[in-house]
C-alpha positions as CSV (number, residue, x, y, z in Angstrom):
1,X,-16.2,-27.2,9.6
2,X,-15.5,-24.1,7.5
3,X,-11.5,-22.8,8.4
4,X,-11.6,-19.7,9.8
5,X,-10.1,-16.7,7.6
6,X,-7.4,-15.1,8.8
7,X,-7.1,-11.3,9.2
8,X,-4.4,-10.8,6.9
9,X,-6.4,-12.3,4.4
10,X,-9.2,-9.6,4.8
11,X,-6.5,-6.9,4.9
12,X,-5.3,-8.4,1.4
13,X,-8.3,-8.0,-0.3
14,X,-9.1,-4.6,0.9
15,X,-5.8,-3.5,-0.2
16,X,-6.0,-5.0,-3.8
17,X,-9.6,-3.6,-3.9
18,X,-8.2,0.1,-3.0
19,X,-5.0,-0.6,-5.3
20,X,-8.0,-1.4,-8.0
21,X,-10.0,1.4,-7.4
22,X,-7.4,3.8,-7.4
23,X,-5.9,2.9,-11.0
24,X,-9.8,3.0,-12.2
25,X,-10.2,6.9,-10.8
26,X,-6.9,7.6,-12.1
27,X,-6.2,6.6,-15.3
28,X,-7.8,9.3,-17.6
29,X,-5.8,11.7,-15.4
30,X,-2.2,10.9,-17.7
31,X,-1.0,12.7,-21.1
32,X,0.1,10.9,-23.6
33,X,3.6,10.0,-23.4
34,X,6.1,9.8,-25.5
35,X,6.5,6.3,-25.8
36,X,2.8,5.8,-26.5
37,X,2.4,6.7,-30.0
38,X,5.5,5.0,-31.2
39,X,4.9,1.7,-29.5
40,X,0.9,1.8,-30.9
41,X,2.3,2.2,-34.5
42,X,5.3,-1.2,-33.7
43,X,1.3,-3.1,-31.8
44,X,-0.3,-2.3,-35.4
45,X,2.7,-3.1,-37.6
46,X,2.5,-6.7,-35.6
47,X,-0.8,-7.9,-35.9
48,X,-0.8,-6.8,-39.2
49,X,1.7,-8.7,-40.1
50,X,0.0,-11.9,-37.0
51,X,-3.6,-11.0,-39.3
52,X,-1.8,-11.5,-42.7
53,X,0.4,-14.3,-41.8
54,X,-1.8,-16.9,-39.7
55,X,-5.2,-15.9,-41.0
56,X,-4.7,-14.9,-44.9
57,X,-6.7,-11.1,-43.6
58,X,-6.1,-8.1,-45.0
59,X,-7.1,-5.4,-43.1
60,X,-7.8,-1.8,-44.8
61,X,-7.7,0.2,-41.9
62,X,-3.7,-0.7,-41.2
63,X,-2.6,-0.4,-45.3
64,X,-0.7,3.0,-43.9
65,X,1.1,1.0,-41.8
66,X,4.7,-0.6,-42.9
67,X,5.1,-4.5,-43.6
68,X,6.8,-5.6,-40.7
69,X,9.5,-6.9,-42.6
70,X,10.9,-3.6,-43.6
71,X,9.5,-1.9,-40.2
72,X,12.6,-0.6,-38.1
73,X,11.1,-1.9,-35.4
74,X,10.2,-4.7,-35.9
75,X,12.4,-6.8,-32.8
76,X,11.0,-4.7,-29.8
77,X,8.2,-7.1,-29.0
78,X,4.9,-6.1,-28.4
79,X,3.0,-9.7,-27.7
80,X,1.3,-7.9,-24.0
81,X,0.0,-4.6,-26.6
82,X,-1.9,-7.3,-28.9
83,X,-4.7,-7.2,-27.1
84,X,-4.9,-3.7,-27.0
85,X,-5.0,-3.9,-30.9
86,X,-7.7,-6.3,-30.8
87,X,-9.8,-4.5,-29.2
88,X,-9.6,-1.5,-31.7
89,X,-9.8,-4.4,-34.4
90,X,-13.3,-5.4,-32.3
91,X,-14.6,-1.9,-33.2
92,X,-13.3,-2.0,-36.7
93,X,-10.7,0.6,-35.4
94,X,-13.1,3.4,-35.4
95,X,-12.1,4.3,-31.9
96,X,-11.7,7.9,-31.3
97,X,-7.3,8.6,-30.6
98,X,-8.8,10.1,-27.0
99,X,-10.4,6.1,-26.5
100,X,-7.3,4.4,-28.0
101,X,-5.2,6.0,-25.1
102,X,-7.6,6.0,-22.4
103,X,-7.9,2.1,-23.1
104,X,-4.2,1.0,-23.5
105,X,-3.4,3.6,-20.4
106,X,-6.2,1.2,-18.5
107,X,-4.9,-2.2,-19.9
108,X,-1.2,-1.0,-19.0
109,X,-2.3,-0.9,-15.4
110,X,-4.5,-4.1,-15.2
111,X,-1.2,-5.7,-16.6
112,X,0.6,-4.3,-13.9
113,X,-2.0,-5.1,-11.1
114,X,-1.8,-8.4,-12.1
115,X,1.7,-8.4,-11.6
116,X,1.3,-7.0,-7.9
117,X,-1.0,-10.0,-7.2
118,X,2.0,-12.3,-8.4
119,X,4.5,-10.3,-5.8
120,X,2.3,-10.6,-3.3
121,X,2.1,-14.5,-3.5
122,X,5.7,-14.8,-4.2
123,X,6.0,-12.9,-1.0
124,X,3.9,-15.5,0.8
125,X,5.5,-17.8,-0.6
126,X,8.8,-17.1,0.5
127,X,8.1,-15.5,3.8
128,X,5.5,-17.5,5.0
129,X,3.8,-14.3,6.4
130,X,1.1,-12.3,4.8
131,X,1.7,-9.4,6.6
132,X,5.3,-9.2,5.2
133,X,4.1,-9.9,1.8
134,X,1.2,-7.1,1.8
135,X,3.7,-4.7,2.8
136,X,6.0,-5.6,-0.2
137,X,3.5,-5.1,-2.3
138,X,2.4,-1.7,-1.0
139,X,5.7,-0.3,-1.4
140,X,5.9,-1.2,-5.4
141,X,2.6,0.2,-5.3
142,X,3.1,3.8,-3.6
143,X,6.5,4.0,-4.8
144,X,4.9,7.3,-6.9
145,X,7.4,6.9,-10.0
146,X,5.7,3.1,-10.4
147,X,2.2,4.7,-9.5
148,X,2.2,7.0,-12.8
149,X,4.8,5.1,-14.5
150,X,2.1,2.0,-14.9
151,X,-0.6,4.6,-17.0
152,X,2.9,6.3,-19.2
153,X,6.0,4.0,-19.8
154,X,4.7,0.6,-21.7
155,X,7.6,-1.2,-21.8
156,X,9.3,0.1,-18.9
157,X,6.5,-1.1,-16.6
158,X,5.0,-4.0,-18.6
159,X,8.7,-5.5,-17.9
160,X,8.3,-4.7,-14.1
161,X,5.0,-6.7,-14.6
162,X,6.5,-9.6,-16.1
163,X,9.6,-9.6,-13.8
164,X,7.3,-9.8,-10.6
165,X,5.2,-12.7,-12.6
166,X,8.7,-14.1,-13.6
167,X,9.9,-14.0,-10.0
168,X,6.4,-16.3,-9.1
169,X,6.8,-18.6,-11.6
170,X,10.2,-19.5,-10.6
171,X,9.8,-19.5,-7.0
172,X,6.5,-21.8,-7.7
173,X,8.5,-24.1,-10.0
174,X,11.2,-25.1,-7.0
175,X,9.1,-25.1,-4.3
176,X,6.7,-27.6,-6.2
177,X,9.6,-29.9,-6.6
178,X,10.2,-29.1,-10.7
179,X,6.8,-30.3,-12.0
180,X,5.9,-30.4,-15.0
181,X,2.9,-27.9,-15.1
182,X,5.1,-25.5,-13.1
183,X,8.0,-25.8,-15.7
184,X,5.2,-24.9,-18.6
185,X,4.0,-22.0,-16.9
186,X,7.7,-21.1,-16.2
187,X,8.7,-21.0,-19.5
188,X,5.8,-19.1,-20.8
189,X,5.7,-16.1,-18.7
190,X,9.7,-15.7,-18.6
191,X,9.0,-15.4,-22.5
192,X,6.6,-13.0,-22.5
193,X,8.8,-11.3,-19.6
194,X,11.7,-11.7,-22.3
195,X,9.6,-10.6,-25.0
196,X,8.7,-7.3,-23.4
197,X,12.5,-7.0,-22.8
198,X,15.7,-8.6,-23.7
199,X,16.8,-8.5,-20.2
200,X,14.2,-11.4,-18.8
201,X,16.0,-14.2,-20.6
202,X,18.2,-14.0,-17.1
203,X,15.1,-16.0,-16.1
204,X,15.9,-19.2,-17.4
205,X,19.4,-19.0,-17.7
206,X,19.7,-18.4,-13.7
207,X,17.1,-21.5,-13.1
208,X,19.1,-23.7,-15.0
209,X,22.5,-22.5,-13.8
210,X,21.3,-23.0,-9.8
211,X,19.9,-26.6,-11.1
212,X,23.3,-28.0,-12.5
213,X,24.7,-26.0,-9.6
214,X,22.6,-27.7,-7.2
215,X,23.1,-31.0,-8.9
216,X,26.5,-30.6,-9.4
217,X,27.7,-29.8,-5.9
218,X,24.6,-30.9,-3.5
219,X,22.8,-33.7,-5.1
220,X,25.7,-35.1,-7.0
221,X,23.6,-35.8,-9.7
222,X,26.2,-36.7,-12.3
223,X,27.7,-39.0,-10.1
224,X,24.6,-41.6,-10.0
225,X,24.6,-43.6,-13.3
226,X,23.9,-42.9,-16.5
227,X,20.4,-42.3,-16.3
228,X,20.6,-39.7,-13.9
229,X,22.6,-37.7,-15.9
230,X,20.5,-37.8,-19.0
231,X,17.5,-37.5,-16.7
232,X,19.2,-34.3,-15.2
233,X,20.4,-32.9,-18.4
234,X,16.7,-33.3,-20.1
235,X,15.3,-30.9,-17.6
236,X,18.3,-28.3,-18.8
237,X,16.7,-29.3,-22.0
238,X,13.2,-29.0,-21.7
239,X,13.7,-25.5,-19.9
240,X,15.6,-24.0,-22.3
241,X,13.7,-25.8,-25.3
242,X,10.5,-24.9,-23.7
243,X,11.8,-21.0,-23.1
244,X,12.6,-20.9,-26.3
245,X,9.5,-22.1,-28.0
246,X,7.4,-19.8,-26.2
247,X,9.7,-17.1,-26.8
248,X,9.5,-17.7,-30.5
249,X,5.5,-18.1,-30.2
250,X,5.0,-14.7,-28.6
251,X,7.6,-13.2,-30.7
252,X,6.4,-12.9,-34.5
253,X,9.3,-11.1,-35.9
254,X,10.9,-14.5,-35.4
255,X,8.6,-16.5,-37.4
256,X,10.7,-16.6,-40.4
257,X,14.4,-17.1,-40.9
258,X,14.4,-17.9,-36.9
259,X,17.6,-18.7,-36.2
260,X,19.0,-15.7,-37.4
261,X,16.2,-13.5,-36.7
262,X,16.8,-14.9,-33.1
263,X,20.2,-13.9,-33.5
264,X,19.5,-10.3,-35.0
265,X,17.1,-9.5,-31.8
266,X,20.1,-10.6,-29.4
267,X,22.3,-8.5,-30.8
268,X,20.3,-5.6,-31.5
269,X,19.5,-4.9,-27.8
270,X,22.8,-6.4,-26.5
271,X,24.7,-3.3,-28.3
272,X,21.6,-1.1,-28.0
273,X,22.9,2.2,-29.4
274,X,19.8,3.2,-31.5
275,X,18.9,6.2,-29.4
276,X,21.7,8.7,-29.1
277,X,20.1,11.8,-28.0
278,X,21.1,13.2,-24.0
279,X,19.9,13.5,-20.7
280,X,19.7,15.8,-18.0
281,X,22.0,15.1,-15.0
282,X,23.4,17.0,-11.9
283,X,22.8,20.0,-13.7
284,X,24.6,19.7,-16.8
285,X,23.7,17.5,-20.6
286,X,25.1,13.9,-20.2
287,X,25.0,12.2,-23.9
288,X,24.5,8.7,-24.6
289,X,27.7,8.0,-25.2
290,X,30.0,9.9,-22.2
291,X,26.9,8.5,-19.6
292,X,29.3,8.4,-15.9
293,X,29.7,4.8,-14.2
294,X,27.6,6.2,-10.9
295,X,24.6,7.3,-13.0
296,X,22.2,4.6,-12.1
297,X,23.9,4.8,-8.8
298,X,23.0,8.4,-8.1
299,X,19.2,8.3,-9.6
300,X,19.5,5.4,-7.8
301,X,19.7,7.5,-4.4
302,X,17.7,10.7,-5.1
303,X,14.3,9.2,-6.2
304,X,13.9,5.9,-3.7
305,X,11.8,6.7,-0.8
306,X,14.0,7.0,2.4
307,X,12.4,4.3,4.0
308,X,13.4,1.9,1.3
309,X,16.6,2.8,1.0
310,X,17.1,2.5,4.9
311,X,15.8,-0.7,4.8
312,X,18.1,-2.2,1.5
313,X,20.9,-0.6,3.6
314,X,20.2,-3.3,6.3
315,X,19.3,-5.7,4.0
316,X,23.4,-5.7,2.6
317,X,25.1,-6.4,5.2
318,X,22.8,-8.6,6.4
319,X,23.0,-10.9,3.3
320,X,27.1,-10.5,3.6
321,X,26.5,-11.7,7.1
322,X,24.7,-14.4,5.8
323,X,26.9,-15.4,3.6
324,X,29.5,-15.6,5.2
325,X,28.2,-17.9,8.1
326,X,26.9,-20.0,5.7
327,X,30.4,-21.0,4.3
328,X,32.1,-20.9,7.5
329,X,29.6,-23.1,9.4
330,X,29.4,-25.4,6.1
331,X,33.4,-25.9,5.9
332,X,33.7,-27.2,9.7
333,X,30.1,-28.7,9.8
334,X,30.3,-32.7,9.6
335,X,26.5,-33.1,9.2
336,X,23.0,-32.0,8.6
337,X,23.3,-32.1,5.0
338,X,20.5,-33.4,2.8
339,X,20.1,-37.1,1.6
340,X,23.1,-38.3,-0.7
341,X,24.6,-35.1,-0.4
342,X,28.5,-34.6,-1.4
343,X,30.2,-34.4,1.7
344,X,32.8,-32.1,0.5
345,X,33.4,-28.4,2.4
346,X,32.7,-27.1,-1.3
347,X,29.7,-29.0,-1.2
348,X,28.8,-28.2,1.7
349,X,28.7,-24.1,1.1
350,X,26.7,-24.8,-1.9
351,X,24.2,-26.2,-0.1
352,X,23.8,-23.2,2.4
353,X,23.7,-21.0,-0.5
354,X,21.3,-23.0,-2.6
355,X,19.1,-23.9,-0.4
356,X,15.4,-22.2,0.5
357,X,14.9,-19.3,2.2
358,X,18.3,-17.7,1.2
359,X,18.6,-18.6,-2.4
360,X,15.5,-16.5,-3.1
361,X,17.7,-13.4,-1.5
362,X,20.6,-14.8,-3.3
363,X,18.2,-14.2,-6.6
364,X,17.1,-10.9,-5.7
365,X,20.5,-9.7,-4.5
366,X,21.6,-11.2,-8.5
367,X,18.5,-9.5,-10.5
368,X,19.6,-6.4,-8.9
369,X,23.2,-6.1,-8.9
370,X,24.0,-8.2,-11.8
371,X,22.2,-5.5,-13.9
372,X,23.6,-2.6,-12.1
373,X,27.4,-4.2,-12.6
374,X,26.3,-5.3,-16.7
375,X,25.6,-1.5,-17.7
376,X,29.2,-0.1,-15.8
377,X,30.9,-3.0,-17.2
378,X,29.6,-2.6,-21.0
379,X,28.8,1.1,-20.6
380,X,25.5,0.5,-21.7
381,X,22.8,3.2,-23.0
382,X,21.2,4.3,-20.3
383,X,18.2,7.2,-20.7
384,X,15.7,9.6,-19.5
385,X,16.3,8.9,-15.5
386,X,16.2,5.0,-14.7
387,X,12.8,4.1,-16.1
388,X,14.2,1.7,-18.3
389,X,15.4,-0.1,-15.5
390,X,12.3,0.6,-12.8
391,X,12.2,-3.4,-12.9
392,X,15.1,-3.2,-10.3
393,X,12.4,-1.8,-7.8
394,X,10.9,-5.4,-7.6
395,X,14.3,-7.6,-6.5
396,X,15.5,-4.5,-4.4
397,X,11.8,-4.7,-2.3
398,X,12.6,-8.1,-1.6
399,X,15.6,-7.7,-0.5
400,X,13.5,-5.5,1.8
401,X,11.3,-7.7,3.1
402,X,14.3,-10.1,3.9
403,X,15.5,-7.0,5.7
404,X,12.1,-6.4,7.7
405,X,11.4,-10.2,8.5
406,X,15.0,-10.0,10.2
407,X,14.3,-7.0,12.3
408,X,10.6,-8.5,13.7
409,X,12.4,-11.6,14.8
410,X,15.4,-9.5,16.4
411,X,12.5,-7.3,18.6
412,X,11.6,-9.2,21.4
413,X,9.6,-6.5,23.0
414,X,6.3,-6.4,21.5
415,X,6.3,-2.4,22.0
416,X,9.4,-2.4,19.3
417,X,7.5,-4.7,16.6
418,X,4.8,-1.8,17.0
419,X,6.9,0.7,17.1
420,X,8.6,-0.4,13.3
421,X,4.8,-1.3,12.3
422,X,4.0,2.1,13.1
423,X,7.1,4.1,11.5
424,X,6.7,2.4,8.4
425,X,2.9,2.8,8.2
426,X,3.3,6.2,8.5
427,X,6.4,6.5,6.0
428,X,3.6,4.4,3.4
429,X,1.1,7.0,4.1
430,X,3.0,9.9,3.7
431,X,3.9,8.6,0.1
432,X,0.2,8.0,-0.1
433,X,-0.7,12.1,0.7
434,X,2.3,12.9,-1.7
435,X,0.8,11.1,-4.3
436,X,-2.6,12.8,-4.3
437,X,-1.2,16.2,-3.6
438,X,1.2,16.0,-6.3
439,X,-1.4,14.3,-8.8
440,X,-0.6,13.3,-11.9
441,X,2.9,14.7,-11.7
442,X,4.3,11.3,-9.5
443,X,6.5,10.0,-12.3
444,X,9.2,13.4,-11.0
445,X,9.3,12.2,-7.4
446,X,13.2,13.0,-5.3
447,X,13.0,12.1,-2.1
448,X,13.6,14.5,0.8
449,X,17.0,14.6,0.5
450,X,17.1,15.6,-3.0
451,X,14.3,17.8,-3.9
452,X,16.4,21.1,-3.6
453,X,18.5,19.7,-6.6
454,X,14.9,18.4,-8.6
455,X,15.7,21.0,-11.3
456,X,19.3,20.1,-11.8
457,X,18.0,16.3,-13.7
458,X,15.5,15.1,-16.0
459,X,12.3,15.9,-15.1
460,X,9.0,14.6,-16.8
461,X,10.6,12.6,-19.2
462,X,7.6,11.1,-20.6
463,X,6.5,14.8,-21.6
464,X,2.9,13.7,-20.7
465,X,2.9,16.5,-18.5
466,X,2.0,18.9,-21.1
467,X,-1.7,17.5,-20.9
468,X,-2.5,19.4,-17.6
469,X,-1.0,22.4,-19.5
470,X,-3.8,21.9,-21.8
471,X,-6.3,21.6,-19.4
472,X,-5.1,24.6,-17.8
473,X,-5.2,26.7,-21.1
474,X,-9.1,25.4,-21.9
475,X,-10.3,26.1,-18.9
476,X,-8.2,29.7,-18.5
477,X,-7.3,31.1,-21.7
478,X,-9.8,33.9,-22.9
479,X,-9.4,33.7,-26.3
480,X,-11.8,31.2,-28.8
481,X,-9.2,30.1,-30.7
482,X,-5.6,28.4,-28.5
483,X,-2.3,29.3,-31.0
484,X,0.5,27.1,-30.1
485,X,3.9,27.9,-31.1
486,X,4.5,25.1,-33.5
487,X,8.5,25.8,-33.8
488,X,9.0,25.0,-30.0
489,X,10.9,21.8,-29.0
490,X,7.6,20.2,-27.0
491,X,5.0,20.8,-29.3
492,X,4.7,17.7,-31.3
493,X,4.3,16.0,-28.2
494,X,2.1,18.0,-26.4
495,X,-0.3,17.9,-29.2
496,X,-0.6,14.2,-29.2
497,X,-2.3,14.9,-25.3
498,X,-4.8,17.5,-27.7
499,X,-7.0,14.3,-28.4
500,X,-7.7,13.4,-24.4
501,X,-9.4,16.7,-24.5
502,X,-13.3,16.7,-24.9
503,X,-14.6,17.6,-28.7
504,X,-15.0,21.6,-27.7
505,X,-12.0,21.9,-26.4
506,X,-10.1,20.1,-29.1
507,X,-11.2,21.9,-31.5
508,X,-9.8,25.6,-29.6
509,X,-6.0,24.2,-30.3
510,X,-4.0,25.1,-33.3
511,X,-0.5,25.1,-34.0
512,X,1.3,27.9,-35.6
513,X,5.3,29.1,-36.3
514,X,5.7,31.9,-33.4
515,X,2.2,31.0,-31.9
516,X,1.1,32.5,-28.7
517,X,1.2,30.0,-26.0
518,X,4.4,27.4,-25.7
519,X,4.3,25.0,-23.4
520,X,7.7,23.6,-21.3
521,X,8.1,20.5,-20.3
522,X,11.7,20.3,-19.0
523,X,12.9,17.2,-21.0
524,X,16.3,19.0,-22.0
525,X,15.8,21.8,-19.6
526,X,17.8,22.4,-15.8
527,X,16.6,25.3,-14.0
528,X,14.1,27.6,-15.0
529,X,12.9,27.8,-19.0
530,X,13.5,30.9,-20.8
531,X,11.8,31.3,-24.6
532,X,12.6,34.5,-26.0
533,X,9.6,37.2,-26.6
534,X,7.4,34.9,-24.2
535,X,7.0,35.6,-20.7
536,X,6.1,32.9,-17.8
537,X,2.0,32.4,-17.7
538,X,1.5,29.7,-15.0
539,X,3.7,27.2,-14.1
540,X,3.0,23.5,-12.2
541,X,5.2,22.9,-8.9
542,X,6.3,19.8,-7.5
543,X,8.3,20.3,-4.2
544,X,9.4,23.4,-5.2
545,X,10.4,23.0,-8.6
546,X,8.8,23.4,-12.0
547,X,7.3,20.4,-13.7
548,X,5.4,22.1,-16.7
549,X,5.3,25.9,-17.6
550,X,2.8,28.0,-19.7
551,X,4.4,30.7,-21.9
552,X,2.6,32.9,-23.6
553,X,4.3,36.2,-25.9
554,X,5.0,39.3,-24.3
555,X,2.7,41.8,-24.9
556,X,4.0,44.7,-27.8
């Protein structure tokens, strides 16, 4: 007899298929940003260099392109933006620039929609509820800074991917008892995750520090012979060895002189101080190097939805709560514990803490804050907003959904669980009708309580803004020939967006000192933009303030 499919089931697929469609409608909508031409040229340098090394080819089209030994870029890794390359390579890289972007802007979402399927079962996983888990998911996905951030920032969202696949492989690889296919899968996507930033080797170094944890205190591992211990120890081993490996599989730049190459990427984006430039914040310039404690903090605050931010706010004293029962109970408890358990009250708490459902809050609550504390601690370079650390969205929704399963089981009444089902429907919604009435412009979103200030902190920092500018001009601007002044601060980037334009229209667009149009997109700007001998021509709004502004020179 065929098992009957359950409704949530249903509701999962029609979401994915919308979340689908919608990145297929939308992602020739974007500019190009600014970290897209600069992380193309590091994909290039690399499989040149994967092309030359492994397979003896030379490959005219890329003899421009540095040798990636003397490349200054050569550590960021790039192993997720290979296959971008080969496809370019498939059409002997005679792509047109405006179907190189359209297709990495596509690939960049896939990547990420794949790594929304991965939270989803995570969150099924460890909530044993689909309904919980769809949710999740839906709130990564209408978040609107992740909905244009997965068609802009590569390595900022890429990473999010990658976390939310990390997060799956770890949960799968405890709750199937430490097998061994789990572990291989494990180490691979924490080294891609680790490849696309320095920050996902927490991965394995948090698995193995709960297992000698957990063997240390609950299991007592190291106090059953010999064996055990070398049994115990070889998984440490094998994680870290097998980490490792794939990290130096998916990570040419480490292909020769590894240990020290190893060693040279660690260090490099430990004491990351290669940018140096400044940001906009509460209304005033913020350089890299004088960048206030509370900055993540207050960005932080001002551009999570409400509702999110409502919910972590139960979530946190709920996981004190938690805490704290668990070692109280565990210190005067005198059973209940697992199978050749310590018996110790230190033992005990450990077991409470490690064990399933709360050590996968435990993780969350660490992959959050642990971050947070690292760049107040070591006053790290933080820039342009929080994108670089938009993978904090995916630990701080689960601490969500810890937050939400509470509150169903605490309503009784059935009219309550309706009443919160309906509140945070409609506060999903609402993000939804943002996001299409504030299309493509998502990646500035404040919420409510911080929209009268949107002007006073970085705005579009991708600058792929400046492509509806465009637009705007070709379709407005009377005269055949479009002048752009070439001396403004934006132009250089906005004329990378020139080649999403059709032929005709490309072709309108020159660049010229003191040219007629400039166009503004607020990336070191608060307030309102001034150019002298250029008067405002049309601006873009988003809640009120300006995203992107037309100049064009005063009239004699």
């Amino acid at each position: 007899m065929l098992k009957k499919v359950k409704k949530s089931t249903y509701a999962a697929i029609l979401v994915f298929a919308l979340m689908l469609l919608a990145g297929l409608l939308v992602y020739k909508d974007y500019g190009v940003s600014i970290d897209d031409p600069i992380q193309r040229i590091r994909s290039l340098v690399t499989y040149k260099y994967i092309m030359h090394t492994l397979f003896g080819r030379t490959i005219p089209a890329l003899d421009a392109y540095p040798l990636a030994s003397v490349y200054n870029g050569q550590y960021y890794g790039v192993f997720l933006q290979l296959p971008m390359v080969l496809i370019e390579d498939l059409t002997g890289f005679t792509m047109d620039m405006q179907s190189v972007w359209f297709m990495r802007h596509l690939v960049m979402f896939l990547y990420c929609y794949i790594g929304y399927i991965c939270f989803y079962f995570t969150g099924k996983k460890l909530f044993h509820n689909d309904w919980i888990a769809l949710l999740g998911t839906v709130m990564l996905f209408l978040y609107p800074r992740y909905f244009a951030g997965q068609f802009l920032y590569i390595k900022d969202m890429l990473f999010a991917a990658t976390v939310m696949a990390a997060m799956w492989a770890t949960v799968m690889f405890l709750e199937k008892g430490e097998s061994f296919r789990w572990g291989v899968v494990f180490c691979i996507v924490t080294a891609i995750t680790a490849n696309q930033r320095f920050m996902g080797m927490i991965f394995p170094a948090l698995l193995v520090g709960y297992l000698f944890l957990r063997d240390l205190f609950v299991r007592r591992s190291f106090r059953k012979g010999r064996r055990v211990i070398w049994k115990r120890i070889g998984v440490y081993a094998a994680i870290g060895f097998g980490f490792l490996l794939a990290y130096l599989a998916v990570s040419p730049a480490c292909w020769t002189d590894t240990f020290m190459s190893f060693a040279r990427s660690i260090y490099q984006f430990a004491y990351y101080d290669i940018w140096q430039g400044c940001s906009v914040f509460a209304g005033r310039f913020v350089y890299w190097d004088e960048i206030p404690w509370y900055y993540m903090s207050v960005w932080l605050l001002i551009s999570l939805p409400i509702l999110y931010l409502l919910l972590f706010f139960v979530s946190v004293p709920l996981f004190v709560v938690r805490t704290v029962r668990i070692v109280k109970t565990s210190v005067h408890a005198e059973g209940g514990l697992p199978e050749n358990a310590d018996t110790t009250a230190a033992s005990r708490v450990f077991a409470g803490l490690l064990d399933a459902p709360f050590r996968y809050w435990l993780l969350s609550a660490v992959l959050f804050f642990a971050p947070l504390l690292l760049i107040i601690v070591c006053h790290s370079v933080v820039y342009s907003n929080w994108r670089q650390m938009y993978f904090l969205l995916v630990p701080f929704v689960i601490c969500c959904m810890f937050a939400l399963q509470w509150l169903y089981r605490k309503l009784t009444k059935k009219s309550l669980r309706v009443a919160l089902t309906a509140v945070l429907l409609a506060g999903l919604l609402f993000q939804a009708g943002w996001i299409v009435v504030n299309h493509p412009f998502e990646i500035v979103y404040l919420n409510r309580t911080a929209v009268a200030y949107g002007d006073q902190f970085d705005r579009d920092s991708s600058r792929s803004s400046g492509y509806s500018a465009l637009q705007y001009l070709a379709e407005n601007a009377q005269e055949d020939t479009i002048v752009l002044n070439s001396s403004s601060c934006d132009y250089r980037y906005v004329m990378e967006s020139v080649s999403l334009l059709s032929a005709d229209q490309q072709a309108r667009f020159i660049g010229e000192e003191n040219g007629e149009y400039i166009i503004e997109t607020y990336r070191y700007t608060f307030g309102d933009a001034v150019h002298e001998g250029y008067e405002e021509w049309y601006s873009f709004y988003v809640d009120g303030f300006k995203v992107v502004t037309i100049f064009k020179k005063c009239a004699d």
